[in-house]
C-alpha positions as CSV (number, residue, x, y, z in Angstrom):
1,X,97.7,192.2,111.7
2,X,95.2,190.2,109.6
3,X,96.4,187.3,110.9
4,X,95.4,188.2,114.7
5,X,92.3,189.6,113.5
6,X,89.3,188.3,115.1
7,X,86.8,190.9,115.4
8,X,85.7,194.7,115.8
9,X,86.9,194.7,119.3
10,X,90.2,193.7,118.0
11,X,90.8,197.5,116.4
12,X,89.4,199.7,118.4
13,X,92.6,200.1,120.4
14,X,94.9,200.6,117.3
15,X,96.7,203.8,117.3
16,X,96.7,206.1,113.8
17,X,99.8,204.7,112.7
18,X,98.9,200.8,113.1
19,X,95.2,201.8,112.1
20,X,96.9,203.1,108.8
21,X,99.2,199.8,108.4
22,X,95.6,197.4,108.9
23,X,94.3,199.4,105.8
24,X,97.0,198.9,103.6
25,X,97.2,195.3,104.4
26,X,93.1,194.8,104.0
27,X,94.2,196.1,100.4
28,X,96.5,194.6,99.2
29,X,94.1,191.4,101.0
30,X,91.3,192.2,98.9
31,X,93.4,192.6,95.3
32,X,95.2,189.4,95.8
33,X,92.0,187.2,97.3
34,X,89.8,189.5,94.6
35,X,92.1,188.9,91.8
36,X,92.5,185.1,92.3
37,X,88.6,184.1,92.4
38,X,86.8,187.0,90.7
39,X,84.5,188.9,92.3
40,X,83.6,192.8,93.4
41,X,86.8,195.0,93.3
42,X,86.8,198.3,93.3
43,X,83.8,199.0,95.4
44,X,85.6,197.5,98.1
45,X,88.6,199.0,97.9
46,X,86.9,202.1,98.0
47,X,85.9,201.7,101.4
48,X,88.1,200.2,103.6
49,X,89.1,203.2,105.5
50,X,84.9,203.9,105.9
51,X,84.5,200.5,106.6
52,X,87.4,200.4,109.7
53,X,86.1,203.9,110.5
54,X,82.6,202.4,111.0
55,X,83.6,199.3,113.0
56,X,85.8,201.4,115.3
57,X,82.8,203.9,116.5
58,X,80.2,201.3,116.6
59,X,79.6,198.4,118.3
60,X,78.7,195.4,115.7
61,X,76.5,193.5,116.0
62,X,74.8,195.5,119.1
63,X,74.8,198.5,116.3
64,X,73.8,197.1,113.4
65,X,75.2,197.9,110.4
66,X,73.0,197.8,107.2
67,X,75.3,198.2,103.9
68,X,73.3,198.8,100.6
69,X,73.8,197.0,97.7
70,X,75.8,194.6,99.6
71,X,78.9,193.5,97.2
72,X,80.7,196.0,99.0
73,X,81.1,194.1,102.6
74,X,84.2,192.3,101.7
75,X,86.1,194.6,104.3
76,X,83.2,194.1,106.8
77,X,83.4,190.0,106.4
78,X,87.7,190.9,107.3
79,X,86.5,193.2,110.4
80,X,84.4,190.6,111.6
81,X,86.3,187.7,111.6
82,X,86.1,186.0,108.1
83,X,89.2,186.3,106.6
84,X,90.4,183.3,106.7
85,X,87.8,182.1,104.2
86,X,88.0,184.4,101.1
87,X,89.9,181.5,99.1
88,X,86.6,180.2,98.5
89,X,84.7,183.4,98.2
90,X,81.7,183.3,95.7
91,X,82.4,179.7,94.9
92,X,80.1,176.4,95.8
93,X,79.9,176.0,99.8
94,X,82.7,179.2,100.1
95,X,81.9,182.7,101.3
96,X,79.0,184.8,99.8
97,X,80.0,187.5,98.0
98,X,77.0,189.7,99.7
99,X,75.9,189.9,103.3
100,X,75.0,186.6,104.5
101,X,73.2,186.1,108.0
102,X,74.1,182.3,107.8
103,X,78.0,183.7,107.9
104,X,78.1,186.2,110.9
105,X,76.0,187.4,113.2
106,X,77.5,190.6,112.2
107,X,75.1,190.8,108.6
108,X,71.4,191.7,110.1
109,X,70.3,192.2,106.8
110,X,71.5,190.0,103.7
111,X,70.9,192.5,100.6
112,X,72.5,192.7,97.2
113,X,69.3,194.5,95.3
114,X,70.1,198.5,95.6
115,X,68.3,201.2,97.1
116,X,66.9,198.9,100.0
117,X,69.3,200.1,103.4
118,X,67.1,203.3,104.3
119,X,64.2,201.4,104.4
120,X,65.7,198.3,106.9
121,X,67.0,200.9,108.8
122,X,63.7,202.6,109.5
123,X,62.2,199.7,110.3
124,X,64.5,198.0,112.5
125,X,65.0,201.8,114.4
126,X,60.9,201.5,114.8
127,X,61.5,197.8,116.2
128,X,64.1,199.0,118.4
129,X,62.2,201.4,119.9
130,X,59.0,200.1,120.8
131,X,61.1,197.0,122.1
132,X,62.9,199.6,124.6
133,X,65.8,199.3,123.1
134,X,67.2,202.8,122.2
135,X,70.5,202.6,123.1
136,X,71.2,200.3,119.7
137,X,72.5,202.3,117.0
138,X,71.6,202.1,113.3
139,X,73.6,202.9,110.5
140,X,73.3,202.7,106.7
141,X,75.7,202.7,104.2
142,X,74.4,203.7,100.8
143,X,76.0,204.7,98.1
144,X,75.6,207.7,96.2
145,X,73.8,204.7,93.2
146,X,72.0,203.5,95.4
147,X,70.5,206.9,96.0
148,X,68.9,207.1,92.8
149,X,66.8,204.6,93.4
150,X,63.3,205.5,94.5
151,X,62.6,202.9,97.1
152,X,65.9,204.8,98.8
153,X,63.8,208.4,98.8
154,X,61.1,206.6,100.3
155,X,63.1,205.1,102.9
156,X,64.6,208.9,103.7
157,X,61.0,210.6,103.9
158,X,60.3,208.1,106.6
159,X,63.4,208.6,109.0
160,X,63.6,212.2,108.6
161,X,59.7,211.9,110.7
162,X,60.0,215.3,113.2
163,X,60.1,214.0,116.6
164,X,60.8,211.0,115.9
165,X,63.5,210.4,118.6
166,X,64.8,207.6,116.3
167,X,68.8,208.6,115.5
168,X,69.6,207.0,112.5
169,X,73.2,207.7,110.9
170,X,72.9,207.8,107.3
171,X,76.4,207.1,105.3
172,X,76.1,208.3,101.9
173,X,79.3,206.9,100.4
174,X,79.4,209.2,97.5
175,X,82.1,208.1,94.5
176,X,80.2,209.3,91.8
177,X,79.2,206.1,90.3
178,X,77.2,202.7,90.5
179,X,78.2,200.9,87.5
180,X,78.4,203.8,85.6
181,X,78.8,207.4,86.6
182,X,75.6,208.5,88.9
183,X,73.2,210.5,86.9
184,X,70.2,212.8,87.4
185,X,70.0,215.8,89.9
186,X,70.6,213.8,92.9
187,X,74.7,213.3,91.2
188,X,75.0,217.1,90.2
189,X,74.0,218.3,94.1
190,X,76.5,215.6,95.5
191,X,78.8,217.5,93.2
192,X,78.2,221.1,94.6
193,X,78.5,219.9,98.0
194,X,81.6,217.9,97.3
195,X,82.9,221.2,95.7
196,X,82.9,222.6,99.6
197,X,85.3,219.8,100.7
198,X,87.7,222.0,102.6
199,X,90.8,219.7,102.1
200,X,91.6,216.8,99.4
201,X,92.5,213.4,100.6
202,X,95.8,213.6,99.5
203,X,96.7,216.8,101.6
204,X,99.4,217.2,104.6
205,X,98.0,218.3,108.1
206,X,95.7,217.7,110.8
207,X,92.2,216.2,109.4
208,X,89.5,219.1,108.8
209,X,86.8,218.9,111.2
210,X,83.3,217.8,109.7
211,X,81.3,220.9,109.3
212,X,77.4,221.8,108.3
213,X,77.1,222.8,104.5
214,X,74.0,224.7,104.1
215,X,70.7,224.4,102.2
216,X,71.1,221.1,101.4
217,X,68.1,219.0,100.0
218,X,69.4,216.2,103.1
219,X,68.1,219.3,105.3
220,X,65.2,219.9,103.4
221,X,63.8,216.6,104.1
222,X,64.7,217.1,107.8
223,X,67.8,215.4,108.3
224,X,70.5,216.9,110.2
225,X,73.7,216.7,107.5
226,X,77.7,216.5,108.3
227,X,79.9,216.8,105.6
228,X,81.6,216.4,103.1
229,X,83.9,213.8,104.8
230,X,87.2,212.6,103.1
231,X,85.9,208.8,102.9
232,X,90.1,207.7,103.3
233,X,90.8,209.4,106.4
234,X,89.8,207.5,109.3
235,X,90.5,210.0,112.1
236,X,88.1,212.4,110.2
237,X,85.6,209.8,109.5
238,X,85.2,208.6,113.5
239,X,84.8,212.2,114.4
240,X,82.0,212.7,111.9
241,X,80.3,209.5,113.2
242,X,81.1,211.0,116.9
243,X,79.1,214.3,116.0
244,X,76.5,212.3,114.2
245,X,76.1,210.3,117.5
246,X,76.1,213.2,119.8
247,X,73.0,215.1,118.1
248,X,70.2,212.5,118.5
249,X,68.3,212.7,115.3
250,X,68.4,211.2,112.0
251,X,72.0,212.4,110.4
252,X,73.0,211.8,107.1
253,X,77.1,211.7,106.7
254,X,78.0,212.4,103.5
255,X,81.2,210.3,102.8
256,X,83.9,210.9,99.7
257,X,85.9,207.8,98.3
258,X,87.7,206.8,95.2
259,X,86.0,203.4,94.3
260,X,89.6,201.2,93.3
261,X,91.6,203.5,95.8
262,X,95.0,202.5,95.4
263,X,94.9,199.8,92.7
264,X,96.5,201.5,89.9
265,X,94.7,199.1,87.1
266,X,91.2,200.2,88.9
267,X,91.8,203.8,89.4
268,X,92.5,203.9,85.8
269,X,89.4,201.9,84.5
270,X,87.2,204.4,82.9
271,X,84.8,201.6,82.7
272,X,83.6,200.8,86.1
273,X,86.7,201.4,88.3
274,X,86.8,197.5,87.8
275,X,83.8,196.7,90.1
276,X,83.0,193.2,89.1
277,X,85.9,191.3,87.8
278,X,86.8,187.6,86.8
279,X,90.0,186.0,87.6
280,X,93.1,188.7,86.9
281,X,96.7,188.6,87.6
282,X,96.7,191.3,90.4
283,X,100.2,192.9,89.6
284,X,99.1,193.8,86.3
285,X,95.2,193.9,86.3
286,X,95.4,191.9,82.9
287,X,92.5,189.2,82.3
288,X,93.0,186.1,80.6
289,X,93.2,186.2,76.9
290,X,89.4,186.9,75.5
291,X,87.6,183.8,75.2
292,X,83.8,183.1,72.7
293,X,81.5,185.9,72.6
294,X,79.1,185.8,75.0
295,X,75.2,186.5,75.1
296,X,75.4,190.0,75.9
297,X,78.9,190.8,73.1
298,X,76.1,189.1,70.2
299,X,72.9,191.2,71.5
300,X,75.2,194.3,71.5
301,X,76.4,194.0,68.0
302,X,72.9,193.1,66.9
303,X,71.2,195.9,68.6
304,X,73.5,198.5,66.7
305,X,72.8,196.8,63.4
306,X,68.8,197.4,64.2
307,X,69.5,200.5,65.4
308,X,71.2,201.6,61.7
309,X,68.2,200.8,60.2
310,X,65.1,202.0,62.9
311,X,65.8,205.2,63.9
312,X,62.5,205.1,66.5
313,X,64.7,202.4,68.0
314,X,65.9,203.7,71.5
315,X,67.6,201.7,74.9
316,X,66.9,202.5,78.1
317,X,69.3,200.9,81.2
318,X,69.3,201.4,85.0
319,X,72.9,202.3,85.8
320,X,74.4,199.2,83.9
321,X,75.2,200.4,79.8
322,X,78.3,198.4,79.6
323,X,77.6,195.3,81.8
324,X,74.5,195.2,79.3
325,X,76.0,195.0,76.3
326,X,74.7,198.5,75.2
327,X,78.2,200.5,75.3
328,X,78.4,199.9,71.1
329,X,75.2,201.6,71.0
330,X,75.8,204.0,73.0
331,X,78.7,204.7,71.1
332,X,77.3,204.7,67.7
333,X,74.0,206.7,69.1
334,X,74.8,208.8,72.4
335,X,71.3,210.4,72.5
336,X,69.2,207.2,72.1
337,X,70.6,205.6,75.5
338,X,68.7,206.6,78.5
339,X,70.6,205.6,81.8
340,X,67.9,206.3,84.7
341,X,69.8,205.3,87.1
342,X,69.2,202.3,89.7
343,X,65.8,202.8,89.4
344,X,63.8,199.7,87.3
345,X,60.6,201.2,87.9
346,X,61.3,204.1,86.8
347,X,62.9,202.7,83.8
348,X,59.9,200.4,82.5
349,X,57.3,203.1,83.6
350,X,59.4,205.6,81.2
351,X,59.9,203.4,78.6
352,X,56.1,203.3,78.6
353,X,55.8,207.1,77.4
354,X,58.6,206.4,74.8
355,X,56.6,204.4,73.0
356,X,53.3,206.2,73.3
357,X,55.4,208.9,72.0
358,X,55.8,207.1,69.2
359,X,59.5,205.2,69.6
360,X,60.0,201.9,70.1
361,X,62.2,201.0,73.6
362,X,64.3,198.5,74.5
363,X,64.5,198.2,78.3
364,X,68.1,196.7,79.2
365,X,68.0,194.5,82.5
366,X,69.5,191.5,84.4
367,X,66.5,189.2,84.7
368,X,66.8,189.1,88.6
369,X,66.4,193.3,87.9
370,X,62.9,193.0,86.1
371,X,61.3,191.6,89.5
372,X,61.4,194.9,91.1
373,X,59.5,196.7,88.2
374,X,56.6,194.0,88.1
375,X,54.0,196.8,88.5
376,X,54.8,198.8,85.9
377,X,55.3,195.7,83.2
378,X,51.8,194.9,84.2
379,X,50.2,198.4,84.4
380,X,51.8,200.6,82.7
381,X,53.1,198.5,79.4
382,X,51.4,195.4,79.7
383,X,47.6,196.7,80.4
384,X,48.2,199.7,78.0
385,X,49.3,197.3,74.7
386,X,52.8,199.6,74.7
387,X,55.5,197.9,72.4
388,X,58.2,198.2,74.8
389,X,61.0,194.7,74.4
390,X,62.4,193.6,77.3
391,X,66.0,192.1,77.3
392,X,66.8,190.2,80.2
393,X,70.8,189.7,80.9
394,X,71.9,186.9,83.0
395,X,68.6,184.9,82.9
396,X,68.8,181.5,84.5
397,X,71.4,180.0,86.3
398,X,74.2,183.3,87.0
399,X,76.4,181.5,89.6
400,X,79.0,182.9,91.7
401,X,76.4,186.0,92.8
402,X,74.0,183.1,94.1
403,X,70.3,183.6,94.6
404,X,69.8,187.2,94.7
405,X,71.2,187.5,91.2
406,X,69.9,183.9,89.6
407,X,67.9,185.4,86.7
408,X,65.4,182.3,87.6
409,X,62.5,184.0,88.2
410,X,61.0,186.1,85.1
411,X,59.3,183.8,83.4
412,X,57.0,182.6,86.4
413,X,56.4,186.6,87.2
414,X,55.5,187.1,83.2
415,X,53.6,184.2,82.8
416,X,50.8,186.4,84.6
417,X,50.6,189.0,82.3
418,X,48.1,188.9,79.9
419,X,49.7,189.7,76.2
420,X,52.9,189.7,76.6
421,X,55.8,187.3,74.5
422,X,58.8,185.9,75.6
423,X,61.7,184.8,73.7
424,X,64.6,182.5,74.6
425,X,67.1,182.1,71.7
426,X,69.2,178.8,71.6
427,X,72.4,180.1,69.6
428,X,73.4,183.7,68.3
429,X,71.7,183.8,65.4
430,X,68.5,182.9,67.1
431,X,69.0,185.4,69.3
432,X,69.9,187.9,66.1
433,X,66.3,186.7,64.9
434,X,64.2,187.1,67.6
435,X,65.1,190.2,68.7
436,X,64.6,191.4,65.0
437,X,61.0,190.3,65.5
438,X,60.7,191.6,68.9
439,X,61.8,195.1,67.8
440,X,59.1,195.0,65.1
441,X,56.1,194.1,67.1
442,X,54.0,197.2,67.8
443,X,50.6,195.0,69.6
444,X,52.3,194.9,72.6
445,X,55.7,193.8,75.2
446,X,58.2,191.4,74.4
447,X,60.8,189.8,76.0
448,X,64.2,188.7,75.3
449,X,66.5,186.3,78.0
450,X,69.5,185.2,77.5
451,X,72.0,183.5,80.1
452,X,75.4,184.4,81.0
453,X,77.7,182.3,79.4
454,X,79.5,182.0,75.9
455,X,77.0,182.0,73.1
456,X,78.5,178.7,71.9
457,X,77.9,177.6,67.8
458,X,74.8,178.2,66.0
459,X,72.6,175.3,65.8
460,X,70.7,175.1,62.5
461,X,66.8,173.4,62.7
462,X,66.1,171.3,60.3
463,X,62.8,172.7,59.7
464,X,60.2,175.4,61.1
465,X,56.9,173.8,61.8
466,X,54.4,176.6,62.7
467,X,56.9,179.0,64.4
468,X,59.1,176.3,65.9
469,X,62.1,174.8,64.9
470,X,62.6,171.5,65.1
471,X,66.6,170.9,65.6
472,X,66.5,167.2,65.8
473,X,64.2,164.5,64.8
474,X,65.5,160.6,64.9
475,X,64.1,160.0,61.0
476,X,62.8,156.2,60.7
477,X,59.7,155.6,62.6
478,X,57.1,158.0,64.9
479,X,59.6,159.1,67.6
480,X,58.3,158.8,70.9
481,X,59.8,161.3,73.0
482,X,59.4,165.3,72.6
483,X,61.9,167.5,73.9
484,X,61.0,170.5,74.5
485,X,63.9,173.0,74.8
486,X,63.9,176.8,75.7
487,X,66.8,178.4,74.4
488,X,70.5,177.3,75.8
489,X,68.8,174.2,76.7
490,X,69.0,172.9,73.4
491,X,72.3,171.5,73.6
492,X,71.9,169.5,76.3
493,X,68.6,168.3,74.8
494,X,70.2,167.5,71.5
495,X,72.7,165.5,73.4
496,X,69.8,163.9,75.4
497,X,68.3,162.5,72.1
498,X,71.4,161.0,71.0
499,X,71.7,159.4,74.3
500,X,67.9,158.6,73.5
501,X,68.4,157.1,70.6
502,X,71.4,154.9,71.5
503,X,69.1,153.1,73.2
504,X,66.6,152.8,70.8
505,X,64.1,155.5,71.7
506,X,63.1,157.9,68.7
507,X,62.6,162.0,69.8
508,X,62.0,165.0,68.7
509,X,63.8,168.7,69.7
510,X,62.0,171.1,69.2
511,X,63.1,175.2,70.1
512,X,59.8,176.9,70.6
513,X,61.7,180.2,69.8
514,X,58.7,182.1,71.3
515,X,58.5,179.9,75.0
516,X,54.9,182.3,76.1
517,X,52.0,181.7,75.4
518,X,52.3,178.4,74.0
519,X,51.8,177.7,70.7
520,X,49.0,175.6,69.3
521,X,51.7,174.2,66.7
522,X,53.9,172.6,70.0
523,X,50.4,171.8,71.6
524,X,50.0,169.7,68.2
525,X,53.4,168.5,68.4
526,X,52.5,167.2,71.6
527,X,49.8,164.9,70.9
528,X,52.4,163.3,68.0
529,X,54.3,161.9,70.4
530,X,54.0,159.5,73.4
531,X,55.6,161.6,76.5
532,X,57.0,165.0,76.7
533,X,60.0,166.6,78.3
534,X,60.4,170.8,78.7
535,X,63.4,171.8,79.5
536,X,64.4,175.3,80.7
537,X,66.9,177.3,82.9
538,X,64.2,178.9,84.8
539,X,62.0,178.2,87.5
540,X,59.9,175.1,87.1
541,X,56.5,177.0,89.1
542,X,55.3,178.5,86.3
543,X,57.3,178.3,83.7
544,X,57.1,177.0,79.6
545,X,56.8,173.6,81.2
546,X,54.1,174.4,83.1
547,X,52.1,176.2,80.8
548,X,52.4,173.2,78.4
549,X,50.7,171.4,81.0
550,X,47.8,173.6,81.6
551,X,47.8,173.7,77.5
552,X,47.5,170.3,76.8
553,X,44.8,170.1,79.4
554,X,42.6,172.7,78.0
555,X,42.9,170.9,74.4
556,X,42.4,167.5,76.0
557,X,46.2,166.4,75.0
558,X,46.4,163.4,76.9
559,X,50.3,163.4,76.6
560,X,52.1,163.2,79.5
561,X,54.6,166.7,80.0
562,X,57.0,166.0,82.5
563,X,58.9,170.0,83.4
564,X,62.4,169.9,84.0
565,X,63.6,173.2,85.6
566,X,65.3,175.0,88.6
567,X,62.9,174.0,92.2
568,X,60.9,176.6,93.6
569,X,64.0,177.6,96.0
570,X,66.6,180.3,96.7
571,X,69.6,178.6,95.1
572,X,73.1,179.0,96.6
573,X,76.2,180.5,94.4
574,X,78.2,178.2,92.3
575,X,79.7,177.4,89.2
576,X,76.7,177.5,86.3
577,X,77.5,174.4,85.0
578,X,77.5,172.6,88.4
579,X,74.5,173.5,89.7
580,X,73.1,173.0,86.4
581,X,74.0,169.9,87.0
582,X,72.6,169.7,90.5
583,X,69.6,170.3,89.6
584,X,68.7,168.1,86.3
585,X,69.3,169.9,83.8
586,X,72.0,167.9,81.8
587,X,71.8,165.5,78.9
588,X,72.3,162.7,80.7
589,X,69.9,163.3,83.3
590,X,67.3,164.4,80.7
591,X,67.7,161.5,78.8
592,X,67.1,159.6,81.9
593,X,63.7,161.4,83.2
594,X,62.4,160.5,79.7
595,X,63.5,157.0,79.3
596,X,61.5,156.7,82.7
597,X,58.3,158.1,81.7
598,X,58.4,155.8,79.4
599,X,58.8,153.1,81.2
600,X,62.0,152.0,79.1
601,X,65.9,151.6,80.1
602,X,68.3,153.6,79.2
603,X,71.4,152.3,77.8
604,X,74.9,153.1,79.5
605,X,78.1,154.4,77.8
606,X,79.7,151.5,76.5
607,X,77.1,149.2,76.3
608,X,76.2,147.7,72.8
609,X,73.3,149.1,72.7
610,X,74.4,152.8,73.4
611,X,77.5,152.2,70.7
């Protein structure tokens, strides 16, 4: 049947039987396409009787369908025609792993940050209307995570608008988890109603019909509400979107699925019902033997050592403990990890009154996270001198998740605001050390980023000059060229000044340790040597490089700085190393940008001089 499949149309005739066969192919589809490149799991299996529910009552792309948090559209990308393309999913020039409007006319929005769905839907339910319109439909999946996120309460108070004539169909898919189990209020009243669910999914029988639950807060806020639904029966699903349809208002389905239905090795994964996975052998659910600990394996031992010893020491996440690295310390101290939820803002704005009441927090984000709580580093840690630390997971390149999750931007968003240090370790003992002397700052916010990849070997400096650490200095002679390197970047700039040096060009590496503000030591390093090169896995517009610049400048450093970094551009998904690659950012093509602003060749491997 997958074979034939084209597009919606194509399964709108299917009778219950064959309608039950397309689901049990789409997944055993996803667990051996899944399995083979890595990707998000158990979300989607989750949903594919919703998700053929959904494309059998509505009419994509004429209804447009807006799924929050978007990893879990792999069944949508099947519906609509794309198939045929998940052997390349998530890798370089393959098929995104989110929403993509380049893809499919079918993906109106392309989202992958939570808690955004309700608020495209009331906007594009405005557009429709005043463009005359009305008969297009809206729907929004969101999931009951997603919900916890404030932006998605704001997008709710502004459909459920009396009188509004605009008849949105909300789909909370409701499996009791993001990540990590859904917490807060919102996940214990999901819990009541789901308590009222007449039937189970694995029952005998005719489907229940969807029925009104009362006094729920979905009613409250003016929303007409249907359900609970059994998410895994399709017959019951199309009548609840039927009803939802027929009453002409803003509706919110409430929807209950299993994330990793029918995978055994998900269903069983108390972790995260395997929602993100690598590469797995799909009849087992087995990975590859453990490889090198990575970033986030050495800042979770690290953070449980600190916490032994600093009881005022507390973490604070937003729905990602594990994928963090905090599940050790969350272990070893239960009631010192604060999960708030998808909900950043909340987060930083909260971790502000933990340490005006006295505790130091440590605010647990992917760096492409930290973007949507900008406000409240600013305002409400920032301005107020709090000593919050910020540790920023997947900074920098992230690859197969592409440029919604590229970590890329945080240094050119903190570079604004005033007081606040940021930290990029180059090995794990770095890391170890500055997060020691982040925790024990009490002037103000710091900041920790990290990429994600293996941690690799330590690399020992050969001597601290004012704060920094020089790891490599050619010896004989004034070397001529400065590398700058922030954090992982220091292998590849080691490897750059051997390169430099084989042909006869002296440098400098130096690890800044502390990459903002500059420091006067590296702005004196500066002048010492004849050109210099930063180099960091972050965005070049406004980043260390950049602030060099404007540093040198204001001290009349007459150096020239040339920044290496990631262009000001959303980056497609790939393999890290590639578009490392791509864009500059290996030894080779270091050595070469500095051998040219100096106006001297660069010796080839093989060539005598290079030997």
């Amino acid at each position: 049947m997958l074979a034939k499949l084209t597009g919606p149309a194509d399964i709108r005739g299917l009778d219950p039987d064959e309608v039950a066969e397309l689901c049990a192919q789409i997944r055993d589809f996803l667990i051996q396409k899944v399995c083979a490149t890595g990707g998000h799991l158990g979300g989607n299996l989750g949903v594919v009787e919703l998700t053929v529910a959904l494309h059998r009552a509505f009419d994509s792309p004429r209804d447009v369908l807006i799924f929050d948090t978007g990893h879990q559209t792999y069944v949508h990308k099947i519906l609509t025609g794309r198939g045929a393309d998940f052997g390349g999913l998530r890798q370089a020039g393959g098929l995104s792993g989110y929403p993509s409007r380049g893809e499919s006319p079918h993906d109106t929005v392309e989202n992958s940050h939570a808690s955004t769905a309700l608020s495209y839907a009331d906007g594009l339910a405005k557009a429709f209307q005043l463009r005359g319109e009305e008969g297009r439909r809206v729907v929004a999946v969101i999931g009951d995570g997603g919900m916890t996120g404030g932006l998605a309460w704001e997008g709710l108070n502004n459909l459920s608008v009396p009188g509004s004539g605009r008849p949105v169909v909300v789909v909370l898919n409701d499996n009791g988890r993001s990540y990590d189990p859904t917490v807060g209020g919102l996940a214990a009243h999901l819990a009541a109603l789901r308590r009222t669910r007449p039937e189970d999914a694995s029952a005998t029988g005719p489907s229940p019909a969807p029925r009104w639950v009362a006094n729920t807060v979905f009613e409250h806020l003016g929303l007409a509400y249907i359900g609970p639904v059994d998410g895994h029966d399709v017959a019951a699903l199309e009548s609840a979107f039927d009803h939802a349809c027929s009453l002409g208002r803003p509706v919110l389905v409430h929807v209950v699925t299993a994330k990793g239905q029918g995978y055994g090795p998900a269903e069983s994964d108390d972790a995260d019902r395997m929602h993100g996975i690598g590469v797995l052998d799909p009849a087992t659910g087995a990975a590859a033997a453990p490889g090198k600990p990575t970033w986030t394996d050495v800042f979770g031992e690290e953070i449980v050592r600190i916490g032994e010893r600093r009881p005022d020491v507390v973490c604070v996440t937003a729905a990602m403990t594990n994928p963090v690295g905090l599940g050790p310390f969350a272990r070893t101290f239960p009631d010192r990890v604060f999960d708030v939820g998808i909900a950043e803002q909340h987060a930083v704005c909260s971790a502000a009154g933990l340490a005006m009441g006295g505790l130091h927090p440590v605010v647990c984000l992917y760096a492409t996270f930290l973007n949507r709580a900008f406000d409240q580093v600013l305002m409400d840690v920032a301005l107020q001198r709090q000593p919050v630390t910020f540790v920023l997971d997947r900074a920098g390149i992230t690859g197969p998740d592409g440029a919604s999750h590229h970590g890329m931007w945080d240094t050119g968003i903190l570079r604004v605001v005033p007081g606040v240090r940021v930290a990029a370790p180059r090995d794990p003992a770095s890391l170890c050390e500055l997060l020691d002397e982040a925790v024990a700052d009490d002037r103000g916010p710091t900041v920790i980023r990290y990429p994600k990849a293996t941690a690799g070997p330590d690399i020992p400096a050969v001597a601290r000059v004012g704060g920094l650490d020089i790891v490599y200095s050619s010896g004989a002679g004034s070397p001529e060229v400065l590398l700058v390197a922030a954090g992982a970047m220091a292998g590849p700039c080691l490897d750059a000044a051997n390169l430099l040096h084989g042909s006869g060009i002296g440098a400098t590496v130096v690890d800044p340790r502390w990459i903002t503000p500059i420091s006067p030591a590296l702005i004196e390093l500066a002048a010492r040597h004849r050109v210099v090169v930063t180099v960091e896995d972050a965005a070049r517009s406004g980043g260390m490089g950049a602030l060099l610049v404007e540093a040198c400048a204001d001290a009349d450093v007459t150096t020239p700085v040339l920044p290496l970094g990631l262009p000001h551009a959303f980056i497609d998904h790939g393999g890290r190393g590639d578009l490392l690659a791509q864009y500059g950012l290996t030894a080779e093509r270091i050595a070469a940008a500095a051998a040219r602003l100096l106006s001297r060749p660069l010796a080839e491997a093989g060539d005598p001089a290079h030997e």
